[in-house]
C-alpha positions as CSV (number, residue, x, y, z in Angstrom):
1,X,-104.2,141.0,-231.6
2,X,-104.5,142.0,-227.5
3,X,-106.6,140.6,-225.1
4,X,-108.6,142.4,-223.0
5,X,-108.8,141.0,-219.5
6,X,-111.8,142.7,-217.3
7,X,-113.8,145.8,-218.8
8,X,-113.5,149.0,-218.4
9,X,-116.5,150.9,-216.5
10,X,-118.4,153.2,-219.0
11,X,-120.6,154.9,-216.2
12,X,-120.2,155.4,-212.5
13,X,-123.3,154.8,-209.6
14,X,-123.3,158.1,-207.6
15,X,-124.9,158.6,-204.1
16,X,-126.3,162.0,-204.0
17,X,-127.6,163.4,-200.7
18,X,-129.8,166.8,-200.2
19,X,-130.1,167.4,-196.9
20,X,-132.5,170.8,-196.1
21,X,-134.1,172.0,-193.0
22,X,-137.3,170.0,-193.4
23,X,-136.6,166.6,-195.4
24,X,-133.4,164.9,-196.5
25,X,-133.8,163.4,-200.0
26,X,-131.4,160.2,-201.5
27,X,-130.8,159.3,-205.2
28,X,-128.8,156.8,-207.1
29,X,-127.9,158.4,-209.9
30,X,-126.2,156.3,-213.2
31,X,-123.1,158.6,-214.8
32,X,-121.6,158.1,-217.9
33,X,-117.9,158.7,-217.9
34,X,-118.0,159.6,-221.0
35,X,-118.4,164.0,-221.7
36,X,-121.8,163.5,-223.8
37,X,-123.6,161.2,-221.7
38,X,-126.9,162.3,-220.1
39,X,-127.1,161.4,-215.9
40,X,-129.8,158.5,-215.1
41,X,-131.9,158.3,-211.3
42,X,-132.3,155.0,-210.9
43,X,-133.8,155.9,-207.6
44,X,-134.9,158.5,-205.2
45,X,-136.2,158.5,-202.1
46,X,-137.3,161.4,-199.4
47,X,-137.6,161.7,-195.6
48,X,-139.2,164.4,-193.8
49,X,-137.2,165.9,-190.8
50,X,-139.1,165.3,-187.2
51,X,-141.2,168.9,-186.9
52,X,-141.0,169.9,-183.3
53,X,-141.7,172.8,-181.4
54,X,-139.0,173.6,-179.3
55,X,-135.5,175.1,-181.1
56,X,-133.0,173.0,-179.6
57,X,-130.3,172.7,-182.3
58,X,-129.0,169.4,-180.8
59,X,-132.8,167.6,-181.2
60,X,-132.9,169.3,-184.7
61,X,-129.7,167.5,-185.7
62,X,-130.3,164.2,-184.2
63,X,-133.2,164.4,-185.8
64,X,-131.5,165.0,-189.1
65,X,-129.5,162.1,-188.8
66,X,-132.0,159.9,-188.4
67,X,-134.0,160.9,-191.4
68,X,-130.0,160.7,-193.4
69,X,-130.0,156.8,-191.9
70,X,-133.5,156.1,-192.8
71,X,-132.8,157.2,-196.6
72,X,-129.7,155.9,-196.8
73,X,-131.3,152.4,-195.7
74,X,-134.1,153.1,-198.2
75,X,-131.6,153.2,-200.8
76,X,-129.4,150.6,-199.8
77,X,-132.8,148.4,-199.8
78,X,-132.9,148.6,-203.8
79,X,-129.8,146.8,-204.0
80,X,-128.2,148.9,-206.7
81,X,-125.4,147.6,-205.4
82,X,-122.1,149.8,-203.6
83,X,-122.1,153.4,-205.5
84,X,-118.5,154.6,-206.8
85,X,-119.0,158.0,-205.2
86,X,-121.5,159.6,-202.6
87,X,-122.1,163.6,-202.7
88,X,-124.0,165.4,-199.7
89,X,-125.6,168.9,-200.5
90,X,-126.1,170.8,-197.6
91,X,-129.0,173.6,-197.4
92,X,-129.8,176.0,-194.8
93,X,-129.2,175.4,-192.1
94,X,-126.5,173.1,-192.3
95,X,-124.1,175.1,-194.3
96,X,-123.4,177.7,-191.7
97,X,-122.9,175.0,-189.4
98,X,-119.6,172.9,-190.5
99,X,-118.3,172.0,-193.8
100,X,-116.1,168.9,-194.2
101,X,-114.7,167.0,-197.4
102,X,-113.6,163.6,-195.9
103,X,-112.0,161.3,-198.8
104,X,-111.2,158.0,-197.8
105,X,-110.1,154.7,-200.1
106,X,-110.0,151.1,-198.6
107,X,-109.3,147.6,-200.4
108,X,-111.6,146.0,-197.3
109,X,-115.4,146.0,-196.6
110,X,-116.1,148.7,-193.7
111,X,-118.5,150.2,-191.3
112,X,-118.7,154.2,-190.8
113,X,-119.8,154.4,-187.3
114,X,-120.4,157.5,-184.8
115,X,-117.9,157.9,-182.1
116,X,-118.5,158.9,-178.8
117,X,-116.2,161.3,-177.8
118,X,-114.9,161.9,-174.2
119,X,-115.0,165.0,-171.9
């Protein structure tokens, strides 16, 4: 007879981002690992984009940003707890604009931050 030390996860918490040209929406979403298993939101919240007259692409995607941290916070306010994985889908249009997959693993607590960059 083994012993089984710890438990093996039988579902993964997933972050999943839309981000569109008028609202970015935010769910926790509860996966099983397992092929058969049906997805869960355990929450899901949605921020409208600032509406503003002028065109200026640099407003538009500061503006973005700020309705990404606002959901983000909404969803880190449920205290669901930190989620395995985080997906962003990107709609028009952000998808023209610059896609990136960034992958990134650490055994410590961080902070993803903006960085200034110099001229």
């Amino acid at each position: 007879m083994g012993f089984l030390f710890g438990s093996q996860k039988k579902e993964s918490i997933v972050a999943i981002f839309d981000i569109g040209s008028g609202s970015v929406g935010g769910a926790i979403v509860k996966i099983p690992l397992e092929g058969n298993g049906i997805p869960v939101i355990l929450k899901h919240v949605r921020t409208e984009i600032k509406s503003r007259t002028d065109s200026d692409f640099n407003i538009f995607m500061r503006d973005m940003f700020e309705a990404l941290r606002l959901t983000s916070e909404k969803l880190y306010n449920f205290k669901l707890g930190a989620p395995d994985e985080i997906v962003c889908v990107l709609a028009s249009p952000w998808y023209i604009s610059e896609t990136r997959t960034v992958k990134m693993t650490k055994e410590n607590s961080f902070t993803f931050t903006k960085r200034k960059q110099k001229n």
